[in-house]
C-alpha positions as a Markdown table, in Angstrom:
| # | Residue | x | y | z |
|---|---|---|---|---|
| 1 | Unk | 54.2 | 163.6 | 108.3 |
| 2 | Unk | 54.9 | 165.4 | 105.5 |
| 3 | Unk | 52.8 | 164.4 | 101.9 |
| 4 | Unk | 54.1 | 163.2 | 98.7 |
| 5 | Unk | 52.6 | 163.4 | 95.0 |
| 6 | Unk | 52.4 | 160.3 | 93.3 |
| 7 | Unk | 51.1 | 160.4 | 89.7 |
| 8 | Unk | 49.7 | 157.3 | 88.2 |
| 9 | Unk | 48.4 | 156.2 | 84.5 |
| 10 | Unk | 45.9 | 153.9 | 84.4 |
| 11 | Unk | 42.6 | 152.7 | 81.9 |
| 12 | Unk | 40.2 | 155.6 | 82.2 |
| 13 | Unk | 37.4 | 152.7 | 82.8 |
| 14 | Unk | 39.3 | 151.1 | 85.4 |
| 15 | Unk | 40.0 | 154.5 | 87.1 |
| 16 | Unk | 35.7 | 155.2 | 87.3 |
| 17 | Unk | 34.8 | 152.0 | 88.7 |
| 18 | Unk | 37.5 | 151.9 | 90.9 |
| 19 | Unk | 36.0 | 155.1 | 91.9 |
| 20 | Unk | 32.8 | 154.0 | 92.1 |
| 21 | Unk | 33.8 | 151.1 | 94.4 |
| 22 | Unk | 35.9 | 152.9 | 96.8 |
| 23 | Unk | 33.2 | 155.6 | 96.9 |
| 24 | Unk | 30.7 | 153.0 | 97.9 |
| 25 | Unk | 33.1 | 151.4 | 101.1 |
| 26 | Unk | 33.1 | 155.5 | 101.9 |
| 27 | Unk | 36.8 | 156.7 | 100.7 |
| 28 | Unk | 38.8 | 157.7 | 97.7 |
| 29 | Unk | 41.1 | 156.7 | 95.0 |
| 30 | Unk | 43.7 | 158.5 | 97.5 |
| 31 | Unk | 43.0 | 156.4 | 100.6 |
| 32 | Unk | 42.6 | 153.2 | 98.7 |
| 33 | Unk | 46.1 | 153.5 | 97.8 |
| 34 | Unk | 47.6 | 154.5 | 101.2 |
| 35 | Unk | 45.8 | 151.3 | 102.0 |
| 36 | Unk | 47.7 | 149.6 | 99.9 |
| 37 | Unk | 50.9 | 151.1 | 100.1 |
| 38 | Unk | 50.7 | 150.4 | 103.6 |
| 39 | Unk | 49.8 | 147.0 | 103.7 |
| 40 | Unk | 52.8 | 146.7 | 101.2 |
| 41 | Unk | 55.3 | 148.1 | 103.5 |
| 42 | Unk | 53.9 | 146.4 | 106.2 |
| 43 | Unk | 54.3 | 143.0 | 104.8 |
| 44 | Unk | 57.0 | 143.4 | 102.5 |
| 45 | Unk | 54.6 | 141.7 | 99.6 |
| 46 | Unk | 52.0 | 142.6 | 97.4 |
| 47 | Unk | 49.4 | 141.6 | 99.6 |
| 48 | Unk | 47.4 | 139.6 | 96.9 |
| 49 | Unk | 48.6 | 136.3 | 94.3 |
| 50 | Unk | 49.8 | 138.1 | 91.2 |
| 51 | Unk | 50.3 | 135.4 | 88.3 |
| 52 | Unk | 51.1 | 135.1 | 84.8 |
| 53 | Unk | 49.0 | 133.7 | 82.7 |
| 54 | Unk | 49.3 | 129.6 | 82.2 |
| 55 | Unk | 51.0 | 128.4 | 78.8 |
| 56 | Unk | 48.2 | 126.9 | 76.7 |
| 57 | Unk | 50.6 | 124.5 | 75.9 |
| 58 | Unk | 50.2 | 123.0 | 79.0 |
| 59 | Unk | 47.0 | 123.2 | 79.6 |
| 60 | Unk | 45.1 | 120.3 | 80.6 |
| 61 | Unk | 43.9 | 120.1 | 77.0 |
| 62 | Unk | 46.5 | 120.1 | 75.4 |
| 63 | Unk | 48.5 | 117.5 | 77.8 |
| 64 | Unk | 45.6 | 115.0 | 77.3 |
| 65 | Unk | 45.6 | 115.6 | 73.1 |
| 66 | Unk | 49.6 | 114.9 | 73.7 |
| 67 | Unk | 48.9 | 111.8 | 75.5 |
| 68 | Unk | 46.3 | 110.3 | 73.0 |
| 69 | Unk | 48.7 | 111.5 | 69.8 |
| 70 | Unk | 51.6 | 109.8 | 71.3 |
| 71 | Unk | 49.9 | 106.3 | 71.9 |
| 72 | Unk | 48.7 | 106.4 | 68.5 |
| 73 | Unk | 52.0 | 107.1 | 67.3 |
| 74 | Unk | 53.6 | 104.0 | 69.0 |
| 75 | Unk | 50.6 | 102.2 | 68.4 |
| 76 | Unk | 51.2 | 103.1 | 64.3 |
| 77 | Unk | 47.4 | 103.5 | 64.2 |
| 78 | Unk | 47.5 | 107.3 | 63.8 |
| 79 | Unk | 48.8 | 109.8 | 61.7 |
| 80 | Unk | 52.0 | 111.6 | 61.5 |
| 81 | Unk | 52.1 | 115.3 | 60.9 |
| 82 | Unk | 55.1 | 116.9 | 59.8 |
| 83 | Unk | 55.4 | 120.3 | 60.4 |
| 84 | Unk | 57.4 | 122.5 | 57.9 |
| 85 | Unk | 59.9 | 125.6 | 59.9 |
């Protein structure tokens, strides 16, 4: 099979534990990410949950603070803020 060259840029941090680690399971950064590149063509995914990060917005928080503002605010017992754009 013939080889390929793939450069990568990465955090120089990230790149020395990531080092470290696959030194430590007894391989390199190299056969890592054959690992990885085959599991990837073998399953047609990214074999691990990649998300975004959650809104704050709608973070549990948030929704509850939401909740309690709005009864107050049909209830007339709380205050209205205006907000100025």
């Amino acid at each position: 099979m013939a080889q390929a060259t793939i450069n990568l840029r990465i955090d120089a941090d990230l790149k020395h534990d990531m080092e470290n680690i696959c030194k430590a399971m007894g391989m390199n950064l190299t056969t890592a990410f054959t690992i990885f590149a085959k599991k990837v063509t073998h399953e047609r995914r990214i074999p691990f949950e990649i998300t975004a990060p959650a809104d704050p917005f709608y973070s549990p928080e948030n929704i509850d603070r939401l909740k309690k503002s709005i009864a107050q605010l049909e209830s007339e017992q709380g205050p209205i803020h205006e907000v100025n754009l």
